[in-house]
N, C-alpha and C positions, 0 to 999 in steps of 0.2 A: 504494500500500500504506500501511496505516496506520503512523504509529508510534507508539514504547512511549508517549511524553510524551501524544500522542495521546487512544491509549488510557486510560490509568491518568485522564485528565479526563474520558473518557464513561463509566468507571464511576461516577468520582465523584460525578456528578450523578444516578446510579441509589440507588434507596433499599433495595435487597436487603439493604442491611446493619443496616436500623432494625428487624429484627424476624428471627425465625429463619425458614424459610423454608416451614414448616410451619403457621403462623401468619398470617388475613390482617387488613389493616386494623382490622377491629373487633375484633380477638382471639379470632376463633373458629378452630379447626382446622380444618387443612387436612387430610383422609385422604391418603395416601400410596398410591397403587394404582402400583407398582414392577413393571416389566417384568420377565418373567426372562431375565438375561442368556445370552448364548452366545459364548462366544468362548475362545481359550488360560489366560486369565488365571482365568476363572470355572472352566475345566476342571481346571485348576489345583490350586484353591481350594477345590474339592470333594474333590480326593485327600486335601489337605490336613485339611479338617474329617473325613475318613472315620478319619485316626490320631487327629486330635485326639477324635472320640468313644468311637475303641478305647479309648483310654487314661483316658478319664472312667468309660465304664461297666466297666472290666478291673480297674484299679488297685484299686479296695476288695475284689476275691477274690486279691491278690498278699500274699502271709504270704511272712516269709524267719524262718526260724527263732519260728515261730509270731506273729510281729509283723507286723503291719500295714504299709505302704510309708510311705503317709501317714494322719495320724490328728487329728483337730483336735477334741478332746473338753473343748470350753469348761467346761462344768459342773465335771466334774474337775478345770479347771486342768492337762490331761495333752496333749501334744501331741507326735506322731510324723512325722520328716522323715527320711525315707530308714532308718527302722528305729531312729531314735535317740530317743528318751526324752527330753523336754523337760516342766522342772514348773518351776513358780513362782519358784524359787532362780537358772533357766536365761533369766528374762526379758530381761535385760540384754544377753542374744544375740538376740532379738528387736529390741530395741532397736537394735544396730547393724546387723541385718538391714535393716532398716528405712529405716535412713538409706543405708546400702549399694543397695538398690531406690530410692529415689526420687534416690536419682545417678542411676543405673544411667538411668532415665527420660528425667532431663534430657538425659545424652548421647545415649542413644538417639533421642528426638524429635529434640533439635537437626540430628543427622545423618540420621535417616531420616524425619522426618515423623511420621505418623502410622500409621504400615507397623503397628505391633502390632494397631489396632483392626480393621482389612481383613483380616486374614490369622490372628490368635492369640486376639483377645479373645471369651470363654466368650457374650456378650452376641450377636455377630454370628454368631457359628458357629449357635446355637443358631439365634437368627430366620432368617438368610437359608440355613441348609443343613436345617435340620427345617421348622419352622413354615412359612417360607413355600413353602416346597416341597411340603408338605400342602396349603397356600391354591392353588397352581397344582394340585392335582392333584383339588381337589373343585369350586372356583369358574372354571377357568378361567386364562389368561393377564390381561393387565391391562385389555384393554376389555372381556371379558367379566368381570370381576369391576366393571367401571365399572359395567357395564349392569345386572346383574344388584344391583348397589347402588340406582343408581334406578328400577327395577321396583317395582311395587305388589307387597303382600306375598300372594303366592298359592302353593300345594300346594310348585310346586318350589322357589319361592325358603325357602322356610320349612325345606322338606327338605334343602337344598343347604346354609343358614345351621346347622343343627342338625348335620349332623354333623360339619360343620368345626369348631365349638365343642366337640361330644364327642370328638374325635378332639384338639382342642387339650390339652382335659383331661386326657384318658388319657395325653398324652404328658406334660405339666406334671408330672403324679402318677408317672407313671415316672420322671422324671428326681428328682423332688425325695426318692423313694425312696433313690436314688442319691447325691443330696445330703446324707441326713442319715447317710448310711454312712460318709462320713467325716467326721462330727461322735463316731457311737458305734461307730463298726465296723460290718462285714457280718455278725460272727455278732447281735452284738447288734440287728441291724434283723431277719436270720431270725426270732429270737422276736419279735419284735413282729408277721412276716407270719404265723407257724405256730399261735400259741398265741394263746388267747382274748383279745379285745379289754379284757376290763374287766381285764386282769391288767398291761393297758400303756396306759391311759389318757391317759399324757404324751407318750408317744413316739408313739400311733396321730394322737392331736391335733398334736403337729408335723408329721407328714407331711401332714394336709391341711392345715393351715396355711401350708406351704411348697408345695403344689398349686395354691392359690389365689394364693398370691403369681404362681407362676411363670408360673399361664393370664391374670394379669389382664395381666403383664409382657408377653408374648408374643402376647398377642390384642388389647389394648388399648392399652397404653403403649409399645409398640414402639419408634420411632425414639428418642422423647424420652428415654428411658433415656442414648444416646449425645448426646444434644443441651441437654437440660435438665439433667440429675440427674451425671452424668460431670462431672467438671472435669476431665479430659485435654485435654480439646476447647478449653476457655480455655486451659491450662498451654500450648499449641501456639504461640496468640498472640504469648508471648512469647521463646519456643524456639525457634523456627523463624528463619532470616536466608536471606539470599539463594542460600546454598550448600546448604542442604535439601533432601531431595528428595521432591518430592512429585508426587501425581496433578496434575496442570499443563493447561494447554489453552495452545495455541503459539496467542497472539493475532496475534503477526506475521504469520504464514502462513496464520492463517482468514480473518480481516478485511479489507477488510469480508466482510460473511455476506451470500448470497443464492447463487443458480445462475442464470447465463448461458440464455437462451435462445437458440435459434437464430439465425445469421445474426446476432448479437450482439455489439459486443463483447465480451468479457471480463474486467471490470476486477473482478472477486468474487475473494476469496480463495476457500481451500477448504472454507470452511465453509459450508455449504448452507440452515444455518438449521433443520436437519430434528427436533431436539428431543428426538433416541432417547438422547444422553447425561442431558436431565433423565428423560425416562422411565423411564430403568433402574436411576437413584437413588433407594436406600432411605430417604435424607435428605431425598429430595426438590430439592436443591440446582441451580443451573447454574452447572456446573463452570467454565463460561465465565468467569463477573465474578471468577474469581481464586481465591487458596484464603481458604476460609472456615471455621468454626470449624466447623460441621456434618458438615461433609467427613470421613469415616472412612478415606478408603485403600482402596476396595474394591476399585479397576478395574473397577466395571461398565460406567463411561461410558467408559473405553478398549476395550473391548470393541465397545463397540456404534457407536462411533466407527469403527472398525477395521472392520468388515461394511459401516459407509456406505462409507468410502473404496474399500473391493475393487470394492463396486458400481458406482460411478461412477467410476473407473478411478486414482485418485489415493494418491499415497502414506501408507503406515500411519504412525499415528504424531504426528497432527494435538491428539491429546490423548496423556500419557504420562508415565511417570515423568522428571520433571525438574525443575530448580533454576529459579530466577527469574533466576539471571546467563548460564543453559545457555540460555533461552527468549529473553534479552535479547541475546546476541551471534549463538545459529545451532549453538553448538555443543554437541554431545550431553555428556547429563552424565558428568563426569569422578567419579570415586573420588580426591577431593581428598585433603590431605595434612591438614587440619583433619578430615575425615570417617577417614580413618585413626587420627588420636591419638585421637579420641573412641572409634572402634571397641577400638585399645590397651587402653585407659582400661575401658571397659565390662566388657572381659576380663579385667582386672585385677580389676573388684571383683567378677565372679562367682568367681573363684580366691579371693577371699577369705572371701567368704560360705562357699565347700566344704570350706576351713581350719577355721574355724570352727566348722563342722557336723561335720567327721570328724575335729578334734582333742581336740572335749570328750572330759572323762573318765566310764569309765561310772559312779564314786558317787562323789557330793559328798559332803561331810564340813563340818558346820560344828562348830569347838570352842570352846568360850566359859566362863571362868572364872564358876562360880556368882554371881550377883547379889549384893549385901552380907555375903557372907560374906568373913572376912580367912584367913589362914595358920592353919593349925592344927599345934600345936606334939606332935609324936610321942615322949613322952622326953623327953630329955636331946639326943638327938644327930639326929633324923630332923625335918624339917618336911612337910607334905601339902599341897593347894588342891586343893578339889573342882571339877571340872569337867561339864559340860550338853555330848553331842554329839550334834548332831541329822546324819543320814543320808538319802540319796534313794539306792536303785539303780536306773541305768536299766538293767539287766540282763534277759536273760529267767531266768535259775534265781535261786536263793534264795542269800543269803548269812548266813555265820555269822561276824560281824566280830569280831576281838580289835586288840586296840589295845598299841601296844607303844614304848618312847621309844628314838629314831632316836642321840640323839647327849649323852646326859646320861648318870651315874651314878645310878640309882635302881630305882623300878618301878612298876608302874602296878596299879591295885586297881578293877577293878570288880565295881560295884555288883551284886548279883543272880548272874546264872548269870555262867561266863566268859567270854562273848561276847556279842554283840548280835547277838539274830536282828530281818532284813531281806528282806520277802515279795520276790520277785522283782514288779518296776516299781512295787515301794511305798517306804517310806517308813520309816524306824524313830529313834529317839534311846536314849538311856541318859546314864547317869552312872557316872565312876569318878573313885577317887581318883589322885595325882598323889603319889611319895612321896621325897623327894629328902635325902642325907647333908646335916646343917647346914651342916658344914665347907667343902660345893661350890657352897652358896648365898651368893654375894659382896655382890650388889646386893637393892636394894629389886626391880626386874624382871628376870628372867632368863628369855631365850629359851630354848624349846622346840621341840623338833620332833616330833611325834608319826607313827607309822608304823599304816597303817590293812592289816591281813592278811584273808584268806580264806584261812583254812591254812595254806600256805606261799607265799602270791600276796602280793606286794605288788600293792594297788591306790593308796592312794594316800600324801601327804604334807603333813602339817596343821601349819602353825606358829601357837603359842599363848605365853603368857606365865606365866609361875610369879611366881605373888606372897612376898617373904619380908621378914624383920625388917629394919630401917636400921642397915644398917651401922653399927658404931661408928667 
């Protein structure tokens, strides 16, 4: 039997690693003609992708109190996460989103691999449970789609290549419908589908614009999406250590590779050499020479691994979710106590991000002492300081805001009518004055606290500064 030191030197003299594996010597592409798998895991992975596209094409008709679920209306600057109103003022929670997710990443890879791309990520779900599933259902399995590649171009191939393309489309242009639904909403993509084209110009032209993207992605660019243009696939490189757990191939136990013939000895591992783990990679990859950057997580080649073994009588399992230390000693992998605190960890910042998200207040309030203007003297006995308050409601009704001071002797004076109207998930400002006894103005700044009402609602509580005379 081989061993690991063994091993890790006849990879190393292989050159799988100088080039991606889709790619050959001269740098021309390699097409990818991928088996369709069959096995638990792909069985799987299909129930799986069947919620994951309820929830893509469902989510843009879910209104909770006339709002959208989620809403991501760049142009606006308007963005809706679970019903909540986020504008421009709310970026800074973006911001620690942000940083909160790509923790979130590092732990997660560290400990599980690359398990998101195989099983969650919008890019796989899409090609290997639609698109290619269309490719198996008009060209064929993979040597008939081989064959049918190098056939001369005649009646059926023409016929066979044409509707898979129009059927690529139609679905590209369906989904990317969908896509821009939660850029403007679902009612707002219905007029763009009901009402005359030339009355929506910009929004008919992004949807084919995002049709075209998504058939060039999905019928052309395929893999490389995950292998080129992804930096996950590097970000792994470095995330990954011996306790990860990944799609694996147990070299101890296959190696060497061939099958015993009769009356033979026996001195073959269990690996047979038979090729159906490269065949039913989307990548392309042989899962064999280790994990590589290419490597998504799919389990197709544990799958089809798993059908050789039943065949020829030998146990499942030769390729599988496991660690490089699990592979190197015999023992299956454990739920280590490092893959624990990372799990901790991960839980933790998703509780935070939900803090976050369902602590904000529903209107901001920003209050700011007029620009170059000083104190304005009232009389003999009162002073003033004009005040700018700019408003966001992320509300669905309408507010009619009065402003009122929380912890001072005085009164508050605004400008125009007595309240400030705020459309519901708009936007509003005003000005009012600030009018306070001399006698209670001690310093050159004095804290404020301002009380923001809808009626009788407190919504919220603004602290600002009153400008007055220097003390004698």
């Amino acid at each position: 039997m081989i061993t690991a030191k063994e091993h890790i030197e006849k990879i190393s003299v292989e050159s799988f690693r100088d080039r991606i594996a889709t790619v050959d010597e001269t740098g021309k592409r390699k097409w990818v003609f991928a088996q369709k798998p069959k096995g638990k895991f792909y069985k799987w992975r299909t129930r799986l992708s069947w919620i994951y596209f309820t929830l893509f094409f469902g989510t843009p008709f879910l209104h909770i109190d006339g709002r959208p679920l989620f809403l991501f209306n760049i142009t606006e600057a308007k963005f809706i996460l679970f019903t909540k109103v986020f504008w421009p003022q709310d970026f800074f929670i973006f911001g620690l989103g942000m940083i909160a997710f790509i923790f979130f990443i590092i732990l997660f890879t560290a400990a599980f691999g690359r398990l998101f791309c195989g099983w969650a990520c919008p890019q796989t779900n899409f090609m290997e449970m639609m698109f290619r599933k269309l490719e198996y259902l008009v060209e064929g399995d993979r040597n008939r789609q081989k064959m049918l590649d190098r056939a001369p171009w005649t009646g059926k191939k023409i016929f066979k290549k044409s509707v898979k393309h129009i059927l690529f489309f139609a679905l590209a242009f369906i989904i990317s419908n969908f896509f821009l639904s939660y850029v403007i909403g679902i009612k707002q993509l219905g007029e763009i589908i009901s009402e005359p084209v030339s009355e929506h110009v910009v929004g008919f032209s992004a949807i084919i614009l995002f049709s075209i993207v998504f058939y060039a992605v999905y019928a052309y660019f395929r893999e490389y999406a995950c292998t080129v243009v992804c930096p996950y696939g590097r970000l792994q490189g470095v995330l990954l250590d011996k306790n990860s757990m990944v799609v694996a191939y147990d070299y101890k136990r296959g190696e060497p590779r061939g099958l015993a013939k009769k009356f033979e000895a026996n001195d073959f591992g269990d690996c047979i050499d038979c090729f159906q783990c490269v065949n039913v990679c989307p990548t392309g990859i042989d899962i064999r020479n280790g994990v590589q950057m290419e490597c998504v997580g799919c389990t197709a080649c544990i799958d089809a691994c798993d059908n050789v073994m039943e065949k020829i009588g030998k146990p499942k399992g030769l390729i599988r979710y496991a660690s490089e230390n699990s592979i190197e000693t015999g023992q299956p992998l454990h739920y280590t106590s490092r893959m624990k605190m990372y799990t901790l960890l991960c839980g933790i910042v998703v509780l935070i991000l939900a803090a976050i998200l369902f602590t904000r207040k529903d209107v901001d309030a920003t209050v700011m002492r007029t620009p170059g203007m000083l104190y304005q003297e009232r009389g003999t006995d009162s002073i003033s300081n004009l005040y700018n308050i700019k408003l966001a409601n992320k509300t669905t009704e309408p507010i009619n805001l009065t402003v009122k001071l929380e912890d001072a002797t005085g009164k508050i004076e605004v400008i125009g009518k007595p309240f400030i109207e705020i459309a519901q998930e708009g936007q509003g400002s005003g000005s009012f004055f600030v009018v306070l006894p001399r006698q209670t103005v001690k310093e050159r700044k004095t804290k404020l606290s301002v009380g923001l009402y809808n009626g009788e609602e407190k919504l919220a509580t603004v602290s600002t500064n009153f400008l007055g005379p220097v003390a004698d």
